[in-house]
C-alpha positions as CSV (number, residue, x, y, z in Angstrom):
1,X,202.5,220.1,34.2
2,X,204.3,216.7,33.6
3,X,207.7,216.8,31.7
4,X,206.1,214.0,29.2
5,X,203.2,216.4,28.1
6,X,205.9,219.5,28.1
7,X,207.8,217.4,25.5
8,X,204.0,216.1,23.7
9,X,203.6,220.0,22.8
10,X,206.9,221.2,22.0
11,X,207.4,218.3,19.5
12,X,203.9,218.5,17.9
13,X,204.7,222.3,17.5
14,X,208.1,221.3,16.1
15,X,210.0,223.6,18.4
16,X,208.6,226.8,17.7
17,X,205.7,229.3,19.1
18,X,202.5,228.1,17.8
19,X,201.6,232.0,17.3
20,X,204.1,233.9,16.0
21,X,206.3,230.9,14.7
22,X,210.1,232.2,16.7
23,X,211.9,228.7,17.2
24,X,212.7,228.0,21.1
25,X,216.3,227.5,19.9
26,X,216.9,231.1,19.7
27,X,215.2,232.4,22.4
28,X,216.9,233.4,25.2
29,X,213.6,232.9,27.4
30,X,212.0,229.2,28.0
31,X,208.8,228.5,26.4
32,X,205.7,227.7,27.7
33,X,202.9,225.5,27.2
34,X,200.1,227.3,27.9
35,X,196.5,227.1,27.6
36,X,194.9,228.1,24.8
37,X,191.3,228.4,26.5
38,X,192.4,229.3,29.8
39,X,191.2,227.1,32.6
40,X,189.2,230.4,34.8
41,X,187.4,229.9,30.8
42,X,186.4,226.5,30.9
43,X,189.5,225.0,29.4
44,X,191.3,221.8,30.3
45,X,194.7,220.8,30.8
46,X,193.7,218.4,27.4
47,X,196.3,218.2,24.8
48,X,193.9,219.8,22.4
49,X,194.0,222.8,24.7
50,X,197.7,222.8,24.6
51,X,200.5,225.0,22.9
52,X,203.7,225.8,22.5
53,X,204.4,229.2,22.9
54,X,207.3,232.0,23.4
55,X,207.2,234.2,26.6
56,X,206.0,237.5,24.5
57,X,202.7,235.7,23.0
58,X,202.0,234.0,26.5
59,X,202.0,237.3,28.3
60,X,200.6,238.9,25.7
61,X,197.2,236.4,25.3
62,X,197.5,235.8,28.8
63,X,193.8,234.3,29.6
64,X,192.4,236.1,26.2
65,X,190.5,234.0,23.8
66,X,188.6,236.7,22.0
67,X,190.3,240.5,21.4
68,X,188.3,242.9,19.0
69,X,189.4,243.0,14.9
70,X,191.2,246.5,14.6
71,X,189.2,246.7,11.5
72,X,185.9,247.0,12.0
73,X,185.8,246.1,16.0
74,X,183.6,243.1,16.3
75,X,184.8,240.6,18.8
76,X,186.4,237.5,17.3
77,X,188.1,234.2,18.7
78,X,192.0,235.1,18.9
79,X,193.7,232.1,16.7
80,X,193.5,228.4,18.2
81,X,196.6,226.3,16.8
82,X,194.7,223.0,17.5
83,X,191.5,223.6,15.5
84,X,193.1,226.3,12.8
85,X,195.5,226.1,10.4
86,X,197.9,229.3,10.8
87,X,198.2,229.8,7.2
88,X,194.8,230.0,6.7
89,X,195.0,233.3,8.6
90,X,198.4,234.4,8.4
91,X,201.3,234.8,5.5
92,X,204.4,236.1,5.9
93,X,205.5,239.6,3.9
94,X,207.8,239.7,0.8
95,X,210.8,240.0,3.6
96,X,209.8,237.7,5.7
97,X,210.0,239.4,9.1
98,X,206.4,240.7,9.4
99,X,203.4,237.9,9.7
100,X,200.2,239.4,7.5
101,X,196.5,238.8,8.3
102,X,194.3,237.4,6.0
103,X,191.5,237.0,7.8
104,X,189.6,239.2,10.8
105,X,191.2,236.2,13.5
106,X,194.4,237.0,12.1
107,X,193.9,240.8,12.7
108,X,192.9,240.5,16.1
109,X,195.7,237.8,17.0
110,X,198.3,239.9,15.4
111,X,197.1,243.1,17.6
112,X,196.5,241.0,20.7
113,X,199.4,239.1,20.4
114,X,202.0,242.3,18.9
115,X,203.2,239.2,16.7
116,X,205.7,242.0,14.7
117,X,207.0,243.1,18.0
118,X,210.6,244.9,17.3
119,X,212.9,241.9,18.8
120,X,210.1,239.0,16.9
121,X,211.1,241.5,13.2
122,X,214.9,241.6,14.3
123,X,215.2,238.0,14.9
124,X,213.4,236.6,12.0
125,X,215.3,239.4,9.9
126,X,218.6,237.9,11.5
127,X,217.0,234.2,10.4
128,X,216.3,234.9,7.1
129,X,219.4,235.9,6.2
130,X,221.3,233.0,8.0
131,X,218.3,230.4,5.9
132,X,216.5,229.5,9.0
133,X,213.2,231.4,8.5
134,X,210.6,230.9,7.6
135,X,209.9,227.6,9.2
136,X,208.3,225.4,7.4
């Protein structure tokens, strides 16, 4: 992928994973921009299929695009940054360290995606405190 798309991504994701919202500044790991549709799904290499995103959620959604809602099982679309707006299907709890689902997308994401994993709740813990989460 060309550097001047790379940057595109980052920038319109402000510097942070479009799924779980940990800021590239911290991590240790390089992002990625991966494919939201995967391309052995149909997707393209179009912006619109585009987004930023840590290591964990990457190799976590891998080429998912659908995982089942813990709740009640039925197969739903895992969350798509482009055409959704994250707080439409997430919030963040009263400490800020765990993301919430409102919505059966945002219970299959989180599940699919482990977007409390132990380190994501330690950093953002960590980010809180020094006022750098939430992000905006």
């Amino acid at each position: 992928m060309r550097d001047s798309v790379r940057i595109v991504v980052r920038e319109r994701a402000s510097g942070g994973c479009e799924y779980c919202k940990a800021p590239a500044r911290f991590s240790p790991a390089p992002f990625s921009v991966e494919h939201i549709i995967a391309r052995i799904w149909g997707g393209s290499d179009a912006l619109d299929n585009l987004a930023f995103s840590c290591q964990g959620c990457n190799n976590y959604k891998f080429t998912c695009f659908e995982w089942p809602d813990p709740q009640n099982g039925e197969i739903v679309p895992i969350f798509h940054p482009r055409h959704q707006n994250w707080k439409g299907h997430f919030e963040w709890d009263e400490s800020f360290t765990l993301i919430v689902p409102l919505t059966d997308i945002g219970r299959a994401t989180i599940e699919r995606l482990k977007l409390n994993r132990e380190e994501l709740i330690d950093l953002r813990r960590v980010l809180f405190a020094s006022g750098e989460h939430p992000p905006e």
